[in-house]
DSSP file (Angstrom, degrees, kcal/mol; ACC not computed):
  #  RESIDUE AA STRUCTURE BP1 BP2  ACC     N-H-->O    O-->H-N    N-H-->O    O-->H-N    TCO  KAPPA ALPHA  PHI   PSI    X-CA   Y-CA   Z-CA
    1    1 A X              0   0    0      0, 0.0     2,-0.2     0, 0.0    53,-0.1   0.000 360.0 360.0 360.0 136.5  -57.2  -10.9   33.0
    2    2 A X        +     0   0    0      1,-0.1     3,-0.1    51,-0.0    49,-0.0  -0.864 360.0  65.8-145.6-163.9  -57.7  -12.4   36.7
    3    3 A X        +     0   0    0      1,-0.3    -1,-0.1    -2,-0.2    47,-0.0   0.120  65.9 139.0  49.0   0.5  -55.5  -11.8   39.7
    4    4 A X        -     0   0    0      1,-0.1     2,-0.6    46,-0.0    -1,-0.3  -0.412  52.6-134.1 -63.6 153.4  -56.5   -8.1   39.8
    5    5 A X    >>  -     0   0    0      1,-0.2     3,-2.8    48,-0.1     4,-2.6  -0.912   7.2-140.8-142.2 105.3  -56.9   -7.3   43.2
    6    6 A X  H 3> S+     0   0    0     -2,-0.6     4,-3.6     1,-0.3    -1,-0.2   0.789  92.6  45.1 -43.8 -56.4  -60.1   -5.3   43.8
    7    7 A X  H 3> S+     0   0    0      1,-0.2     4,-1.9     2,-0.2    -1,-0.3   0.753 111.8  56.5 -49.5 -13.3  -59.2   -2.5   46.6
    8    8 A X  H <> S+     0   0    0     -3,-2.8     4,-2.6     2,-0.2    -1,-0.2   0.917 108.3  45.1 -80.4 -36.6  -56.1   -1.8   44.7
    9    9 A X  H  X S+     0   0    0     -4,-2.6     4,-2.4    -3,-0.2     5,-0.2   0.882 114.2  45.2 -64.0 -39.1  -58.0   -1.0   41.4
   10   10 A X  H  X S+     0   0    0     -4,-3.6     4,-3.7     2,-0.2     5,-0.3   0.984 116.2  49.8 -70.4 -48.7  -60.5    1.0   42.8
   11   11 A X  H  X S+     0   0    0     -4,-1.9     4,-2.4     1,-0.2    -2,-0.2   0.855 113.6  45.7  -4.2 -70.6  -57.5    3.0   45.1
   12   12 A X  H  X S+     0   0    0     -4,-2.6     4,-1.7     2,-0.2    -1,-0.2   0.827 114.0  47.7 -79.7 -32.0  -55.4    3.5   42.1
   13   13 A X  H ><>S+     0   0    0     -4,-2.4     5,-1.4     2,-0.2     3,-0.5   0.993 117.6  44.6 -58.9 -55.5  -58.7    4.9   39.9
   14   14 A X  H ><5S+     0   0    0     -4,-3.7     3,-2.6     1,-0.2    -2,-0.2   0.982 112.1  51.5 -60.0 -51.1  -59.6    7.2   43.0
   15   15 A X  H 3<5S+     0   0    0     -4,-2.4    -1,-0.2     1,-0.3    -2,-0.2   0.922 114.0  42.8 -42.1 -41.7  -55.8    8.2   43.2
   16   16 A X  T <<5S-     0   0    0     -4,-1.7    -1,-0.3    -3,-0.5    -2,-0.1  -0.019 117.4-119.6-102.5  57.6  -56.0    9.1   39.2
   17   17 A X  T < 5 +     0   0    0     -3,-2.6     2,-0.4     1,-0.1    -3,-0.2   0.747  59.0 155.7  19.0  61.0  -59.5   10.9   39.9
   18   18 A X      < -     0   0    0     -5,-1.4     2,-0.3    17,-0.1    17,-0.2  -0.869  45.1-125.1 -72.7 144.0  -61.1    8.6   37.7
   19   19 A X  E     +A   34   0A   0     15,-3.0    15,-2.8    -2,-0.4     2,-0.3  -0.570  35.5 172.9-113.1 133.7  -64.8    8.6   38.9
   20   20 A X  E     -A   33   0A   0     -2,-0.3     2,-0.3    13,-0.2    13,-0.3  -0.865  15.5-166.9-140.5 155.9  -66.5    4.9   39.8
   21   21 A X  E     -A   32   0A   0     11,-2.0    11,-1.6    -2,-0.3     2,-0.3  -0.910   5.8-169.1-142.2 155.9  -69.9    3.8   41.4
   22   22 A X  E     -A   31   0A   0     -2,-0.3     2,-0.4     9,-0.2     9,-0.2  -0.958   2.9-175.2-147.2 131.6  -70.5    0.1   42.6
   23   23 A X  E     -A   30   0A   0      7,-1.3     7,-4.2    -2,-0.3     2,-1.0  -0.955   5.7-168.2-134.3 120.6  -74.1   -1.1   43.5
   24   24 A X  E     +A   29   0A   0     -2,-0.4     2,-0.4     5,-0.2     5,-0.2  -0.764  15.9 164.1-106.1 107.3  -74.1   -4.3   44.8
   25   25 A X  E >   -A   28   0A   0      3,-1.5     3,-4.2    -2,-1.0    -2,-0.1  -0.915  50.8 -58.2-127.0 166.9  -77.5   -5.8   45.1
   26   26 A X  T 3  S-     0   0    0     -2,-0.4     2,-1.9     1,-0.2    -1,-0.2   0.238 123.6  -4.7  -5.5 133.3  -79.0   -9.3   45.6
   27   27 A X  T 3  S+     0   0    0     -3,-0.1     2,-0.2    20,-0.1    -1,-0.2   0.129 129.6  39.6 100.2 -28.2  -77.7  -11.2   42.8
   28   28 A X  E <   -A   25   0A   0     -3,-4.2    -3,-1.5    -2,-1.9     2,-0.5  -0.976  59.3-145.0-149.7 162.3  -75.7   -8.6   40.5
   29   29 A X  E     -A   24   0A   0     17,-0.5     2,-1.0    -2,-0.2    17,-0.9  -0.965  17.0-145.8-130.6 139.6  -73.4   -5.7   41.2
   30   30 A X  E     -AB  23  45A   0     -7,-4.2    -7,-1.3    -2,-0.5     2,-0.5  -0.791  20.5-167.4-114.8 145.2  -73.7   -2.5   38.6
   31   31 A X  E     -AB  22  44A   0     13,-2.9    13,-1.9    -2,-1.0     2,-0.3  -0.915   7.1-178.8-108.1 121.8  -70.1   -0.7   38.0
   32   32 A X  E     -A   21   0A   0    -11,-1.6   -11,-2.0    -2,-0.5    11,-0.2  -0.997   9.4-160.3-132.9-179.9  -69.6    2.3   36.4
   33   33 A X  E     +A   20   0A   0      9,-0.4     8,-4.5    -2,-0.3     9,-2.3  -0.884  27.5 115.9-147.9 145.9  -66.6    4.6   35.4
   34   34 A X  E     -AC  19  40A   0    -15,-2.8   -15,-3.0     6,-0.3     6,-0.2  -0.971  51.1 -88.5-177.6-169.2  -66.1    8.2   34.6
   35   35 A X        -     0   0    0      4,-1.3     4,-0.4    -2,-0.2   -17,-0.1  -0.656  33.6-114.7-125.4-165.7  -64.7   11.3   35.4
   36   36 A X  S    S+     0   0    0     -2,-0.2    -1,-0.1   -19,-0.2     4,-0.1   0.461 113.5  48.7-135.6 -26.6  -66.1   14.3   37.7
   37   37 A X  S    S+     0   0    0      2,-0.1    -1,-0.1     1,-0.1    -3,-0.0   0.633 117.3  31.4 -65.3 -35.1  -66.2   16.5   34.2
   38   38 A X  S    S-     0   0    0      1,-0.3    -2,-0.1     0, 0.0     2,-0.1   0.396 100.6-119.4-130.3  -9.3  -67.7   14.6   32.0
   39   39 A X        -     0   0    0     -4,-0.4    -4,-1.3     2,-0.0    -1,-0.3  -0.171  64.2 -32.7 101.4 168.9  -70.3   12.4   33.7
   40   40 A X  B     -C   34   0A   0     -6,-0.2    -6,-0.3     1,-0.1     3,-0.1  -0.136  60.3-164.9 -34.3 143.9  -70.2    8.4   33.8
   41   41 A X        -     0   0    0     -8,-4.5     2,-0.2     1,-0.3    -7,-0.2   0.711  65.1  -2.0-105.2 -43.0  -68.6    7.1   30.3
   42   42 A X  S    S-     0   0    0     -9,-2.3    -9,-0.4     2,-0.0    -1,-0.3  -0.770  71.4-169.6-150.3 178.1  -69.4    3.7   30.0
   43   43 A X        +     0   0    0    -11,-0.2     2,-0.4    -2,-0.2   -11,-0.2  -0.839   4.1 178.8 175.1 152.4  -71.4    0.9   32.6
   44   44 A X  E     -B   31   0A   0    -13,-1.9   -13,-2.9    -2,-0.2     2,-0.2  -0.992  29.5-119.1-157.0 140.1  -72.2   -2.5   33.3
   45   45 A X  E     +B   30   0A   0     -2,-0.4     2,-0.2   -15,-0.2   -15,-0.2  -0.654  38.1 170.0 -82.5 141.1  -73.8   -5.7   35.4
   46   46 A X        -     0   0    0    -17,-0.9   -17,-0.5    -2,-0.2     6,-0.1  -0.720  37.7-132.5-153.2 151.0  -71.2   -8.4   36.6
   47   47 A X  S    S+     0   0    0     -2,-0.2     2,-0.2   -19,-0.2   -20,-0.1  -0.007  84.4  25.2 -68.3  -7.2  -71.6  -11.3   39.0
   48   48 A X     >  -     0   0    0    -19,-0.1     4,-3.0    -2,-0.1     5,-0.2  -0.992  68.8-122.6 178.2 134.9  -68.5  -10.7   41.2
   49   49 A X  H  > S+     0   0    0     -2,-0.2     4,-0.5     2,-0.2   -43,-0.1   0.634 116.4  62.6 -90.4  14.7  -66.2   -7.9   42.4
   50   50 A X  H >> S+     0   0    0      2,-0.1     4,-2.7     3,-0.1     3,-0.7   0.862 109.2  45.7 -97.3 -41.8  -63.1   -9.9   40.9
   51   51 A X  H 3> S+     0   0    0      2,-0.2     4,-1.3     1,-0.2    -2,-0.2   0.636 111.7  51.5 -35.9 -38.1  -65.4   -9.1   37.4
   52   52 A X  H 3X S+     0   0    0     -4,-3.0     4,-1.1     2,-0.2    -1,-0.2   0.691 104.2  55.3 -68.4 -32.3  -65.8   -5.5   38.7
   53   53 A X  H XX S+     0   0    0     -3,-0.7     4,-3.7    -4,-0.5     3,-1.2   0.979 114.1  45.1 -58.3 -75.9  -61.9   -5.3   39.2
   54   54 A X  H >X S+     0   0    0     -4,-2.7     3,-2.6     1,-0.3     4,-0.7   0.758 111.5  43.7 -41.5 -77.4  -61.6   -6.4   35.4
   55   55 A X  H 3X S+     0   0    0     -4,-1.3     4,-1.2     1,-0.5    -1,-0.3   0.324 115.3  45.4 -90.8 -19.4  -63.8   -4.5   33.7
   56   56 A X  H <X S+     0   0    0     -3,-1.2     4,-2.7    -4,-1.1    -1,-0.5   0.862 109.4  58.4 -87.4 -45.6  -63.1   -1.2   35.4
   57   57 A X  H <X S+     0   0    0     -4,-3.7     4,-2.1    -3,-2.6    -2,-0.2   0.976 119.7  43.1 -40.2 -55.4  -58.7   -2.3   34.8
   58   58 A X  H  X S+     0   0    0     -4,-0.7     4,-2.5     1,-0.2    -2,-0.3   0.903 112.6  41.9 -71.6 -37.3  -60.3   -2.3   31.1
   59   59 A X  H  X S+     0   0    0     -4,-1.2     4,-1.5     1,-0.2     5,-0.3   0.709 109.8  56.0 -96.6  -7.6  -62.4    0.5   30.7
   60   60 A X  H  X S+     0   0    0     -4,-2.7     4,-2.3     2,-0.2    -1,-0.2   0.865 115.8  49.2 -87.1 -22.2  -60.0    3.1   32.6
   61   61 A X  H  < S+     0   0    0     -4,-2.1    -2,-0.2    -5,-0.4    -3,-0.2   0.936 111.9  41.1 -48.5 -52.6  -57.6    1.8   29.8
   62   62 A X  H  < S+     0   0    0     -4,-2.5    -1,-0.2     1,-0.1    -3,-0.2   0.703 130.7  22.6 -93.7  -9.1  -59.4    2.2   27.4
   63   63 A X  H  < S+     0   0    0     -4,-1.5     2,-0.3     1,-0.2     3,-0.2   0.878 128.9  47.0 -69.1 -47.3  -61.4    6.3   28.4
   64   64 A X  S  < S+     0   0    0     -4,-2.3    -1,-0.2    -5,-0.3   -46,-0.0  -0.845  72.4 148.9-125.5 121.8  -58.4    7.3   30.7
   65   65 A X  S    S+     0   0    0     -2,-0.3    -1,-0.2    -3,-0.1     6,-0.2   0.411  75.4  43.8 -99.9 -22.6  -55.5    6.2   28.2
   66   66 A X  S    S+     0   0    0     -3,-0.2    33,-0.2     4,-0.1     2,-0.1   0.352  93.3 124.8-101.6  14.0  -53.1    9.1   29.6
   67   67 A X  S >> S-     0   0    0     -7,-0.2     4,-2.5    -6,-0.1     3,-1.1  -0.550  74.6-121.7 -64.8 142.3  -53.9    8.5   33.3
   68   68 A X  H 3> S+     0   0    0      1,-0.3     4,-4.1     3,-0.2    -1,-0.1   0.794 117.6  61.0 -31.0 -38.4  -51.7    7.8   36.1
   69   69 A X  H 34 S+     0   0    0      2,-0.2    -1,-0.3     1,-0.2    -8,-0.1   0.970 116.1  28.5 -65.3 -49.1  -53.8    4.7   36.4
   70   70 A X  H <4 S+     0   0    0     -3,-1.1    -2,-0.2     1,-0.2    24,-0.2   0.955 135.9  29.8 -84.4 -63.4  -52.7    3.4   32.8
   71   71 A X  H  < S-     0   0    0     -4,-2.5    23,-0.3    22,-0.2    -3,-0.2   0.719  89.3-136.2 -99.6  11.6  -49.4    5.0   32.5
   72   72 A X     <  +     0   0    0     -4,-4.1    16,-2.1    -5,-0.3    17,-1.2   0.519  64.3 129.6  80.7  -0.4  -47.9    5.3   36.4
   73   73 A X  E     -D   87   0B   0     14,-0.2    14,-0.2    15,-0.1    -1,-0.2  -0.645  51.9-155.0-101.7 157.9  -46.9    8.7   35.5
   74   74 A X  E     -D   86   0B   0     12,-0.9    12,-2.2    -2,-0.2     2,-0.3  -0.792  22.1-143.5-116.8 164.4  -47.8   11.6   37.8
   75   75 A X        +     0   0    0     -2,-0.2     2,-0.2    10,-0.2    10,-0.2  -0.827  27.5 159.8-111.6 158.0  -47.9   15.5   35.6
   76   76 A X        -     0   0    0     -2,-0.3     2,-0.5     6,-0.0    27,-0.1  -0.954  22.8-133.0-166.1-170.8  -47.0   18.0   36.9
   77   77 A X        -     0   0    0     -2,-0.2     6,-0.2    26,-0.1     7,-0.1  -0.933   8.2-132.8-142.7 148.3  -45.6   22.1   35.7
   78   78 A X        -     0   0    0      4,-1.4     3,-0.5    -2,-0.5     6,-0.0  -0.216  44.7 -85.1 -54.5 165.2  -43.2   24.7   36.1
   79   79 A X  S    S+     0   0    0      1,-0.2    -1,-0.1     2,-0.1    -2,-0.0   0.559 126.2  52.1   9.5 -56.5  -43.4   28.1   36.6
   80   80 A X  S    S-     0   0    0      2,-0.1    -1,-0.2     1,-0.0    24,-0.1  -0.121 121.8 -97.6-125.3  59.0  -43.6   28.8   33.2
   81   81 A X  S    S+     0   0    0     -3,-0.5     2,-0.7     1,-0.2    23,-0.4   0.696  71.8 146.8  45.9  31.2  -46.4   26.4   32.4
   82   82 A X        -     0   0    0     21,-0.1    -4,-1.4    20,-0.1    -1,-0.2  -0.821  45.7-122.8-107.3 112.2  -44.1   23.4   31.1
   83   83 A X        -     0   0    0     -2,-0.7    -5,-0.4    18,-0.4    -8,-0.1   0.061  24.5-162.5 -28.0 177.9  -45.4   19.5   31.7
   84   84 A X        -     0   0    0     -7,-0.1   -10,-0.1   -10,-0.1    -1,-0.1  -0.580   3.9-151.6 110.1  95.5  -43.1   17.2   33.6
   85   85 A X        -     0   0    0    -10,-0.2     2,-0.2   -12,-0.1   -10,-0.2  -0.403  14.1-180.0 -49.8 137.6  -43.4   13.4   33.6
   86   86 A X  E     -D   74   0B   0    -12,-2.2   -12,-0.9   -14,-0.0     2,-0.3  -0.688  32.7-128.2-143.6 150.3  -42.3   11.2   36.5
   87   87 A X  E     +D   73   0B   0    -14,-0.2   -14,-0.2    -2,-0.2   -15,-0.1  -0.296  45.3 151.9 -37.0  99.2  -42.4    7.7   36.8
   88   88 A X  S    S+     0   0    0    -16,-2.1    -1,-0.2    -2,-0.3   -15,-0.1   0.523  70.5  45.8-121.9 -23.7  -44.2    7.3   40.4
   89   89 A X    >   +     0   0    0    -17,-1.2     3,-2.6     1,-0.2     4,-0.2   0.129  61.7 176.6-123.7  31.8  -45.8    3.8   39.4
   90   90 A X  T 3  S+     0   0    0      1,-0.3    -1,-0.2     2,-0.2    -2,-0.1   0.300  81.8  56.2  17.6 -78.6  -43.6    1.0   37.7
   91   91 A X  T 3  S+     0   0    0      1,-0.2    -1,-0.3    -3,-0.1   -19,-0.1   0.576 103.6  40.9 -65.5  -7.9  -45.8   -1.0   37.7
   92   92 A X  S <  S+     0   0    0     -3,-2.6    -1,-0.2   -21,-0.1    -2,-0.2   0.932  85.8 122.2 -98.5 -46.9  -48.7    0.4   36.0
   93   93 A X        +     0   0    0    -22,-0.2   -22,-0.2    -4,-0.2   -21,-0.1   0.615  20.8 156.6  29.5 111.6  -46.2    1.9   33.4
   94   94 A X        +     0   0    0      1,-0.4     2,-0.4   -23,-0.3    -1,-0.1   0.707  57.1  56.6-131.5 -38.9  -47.2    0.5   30.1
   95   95 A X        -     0   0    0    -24,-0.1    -1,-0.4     1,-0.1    -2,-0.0  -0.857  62.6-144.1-119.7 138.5  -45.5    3.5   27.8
   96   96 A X  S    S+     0   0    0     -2,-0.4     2,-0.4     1,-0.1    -1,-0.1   0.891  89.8  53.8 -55.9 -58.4  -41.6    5.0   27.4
   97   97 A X  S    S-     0   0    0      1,-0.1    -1,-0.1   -12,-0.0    -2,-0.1  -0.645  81.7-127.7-124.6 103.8  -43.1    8.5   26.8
   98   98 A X        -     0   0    0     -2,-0.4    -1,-0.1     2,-0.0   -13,-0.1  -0.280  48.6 -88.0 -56.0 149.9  -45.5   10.6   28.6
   99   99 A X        -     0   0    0    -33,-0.2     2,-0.1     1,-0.2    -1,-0.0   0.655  46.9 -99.2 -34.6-139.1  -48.5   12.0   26.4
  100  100 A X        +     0   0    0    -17,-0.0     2,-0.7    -3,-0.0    -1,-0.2  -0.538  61.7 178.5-138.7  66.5  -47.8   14.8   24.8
  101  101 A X        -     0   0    0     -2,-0.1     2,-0.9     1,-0.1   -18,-0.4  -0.815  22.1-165.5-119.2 120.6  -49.7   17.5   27.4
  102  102 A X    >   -     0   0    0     -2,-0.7     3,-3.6     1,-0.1     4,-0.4  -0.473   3.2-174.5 -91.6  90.9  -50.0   20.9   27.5
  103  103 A X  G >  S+     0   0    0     -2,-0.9     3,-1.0     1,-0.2   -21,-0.1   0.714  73.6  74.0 -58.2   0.4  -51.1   22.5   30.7
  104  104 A X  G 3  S+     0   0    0    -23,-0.4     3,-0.5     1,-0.2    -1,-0.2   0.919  88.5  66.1 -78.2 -11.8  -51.5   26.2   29.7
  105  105 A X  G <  S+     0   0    0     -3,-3.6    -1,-0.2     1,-0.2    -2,-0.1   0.587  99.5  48.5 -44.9 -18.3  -54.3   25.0   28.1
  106  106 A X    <         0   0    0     -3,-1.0    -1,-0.2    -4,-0.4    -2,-0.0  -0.569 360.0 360.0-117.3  60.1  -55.9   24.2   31.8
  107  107 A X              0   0    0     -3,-0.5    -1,-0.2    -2,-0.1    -2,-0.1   0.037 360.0 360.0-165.7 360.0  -55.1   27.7   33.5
């Protein structure tokens, strides 16, 4: 994948609270991704923040699958504790259908 455009990824990860670190020192930078729940998931060395860009585009895909960042969709609930899609990000959009979520589980 190239043209990913580093502030935008890290933006749109903070935007779906997905959880990042970057430590850039002499020679290497180490990335990692996670959530605020569950601690760092996954982590890695690469040479470049256009490298950091990727590998974070991939690894919130592949932890986060039902995040804003991966499907563009924001959640959100009624009154009487019923999900609600909408479409906020076109372009991240990847899937017709929002997950399958039930928030009375999270109250």
């Amino acid at each position: 994948m190239s043209g990913l455009n580093f502030e935008s990824v890290c933006r749109d990860l903070v935007y779906s609270e997905i959880g990042f670190t970057i430590y850039h020192r002499p020679m290497v930078i180490r990335v990692q991704i996670g959530d605020f729940m569950e601690g760092f998931k996954d982590s890695t060395l690469v040479d470049s923040f256009q490298e950091a860009a990727e590998w974070l585009d991939a690894k919130a895909r592949e932890h986060f699958p039902d995040s804003w960042y991966v499907t563009g969709r924001a959640y959100s609930t009624d009154e009487n504790g019923v999900a609600t899609a909408t479409l906020v990000n076109p372009e991240r959009a990847r899937t017709a259908e929002p997950p399958n979520v039930n928030f009375r589980e999270f109250t």
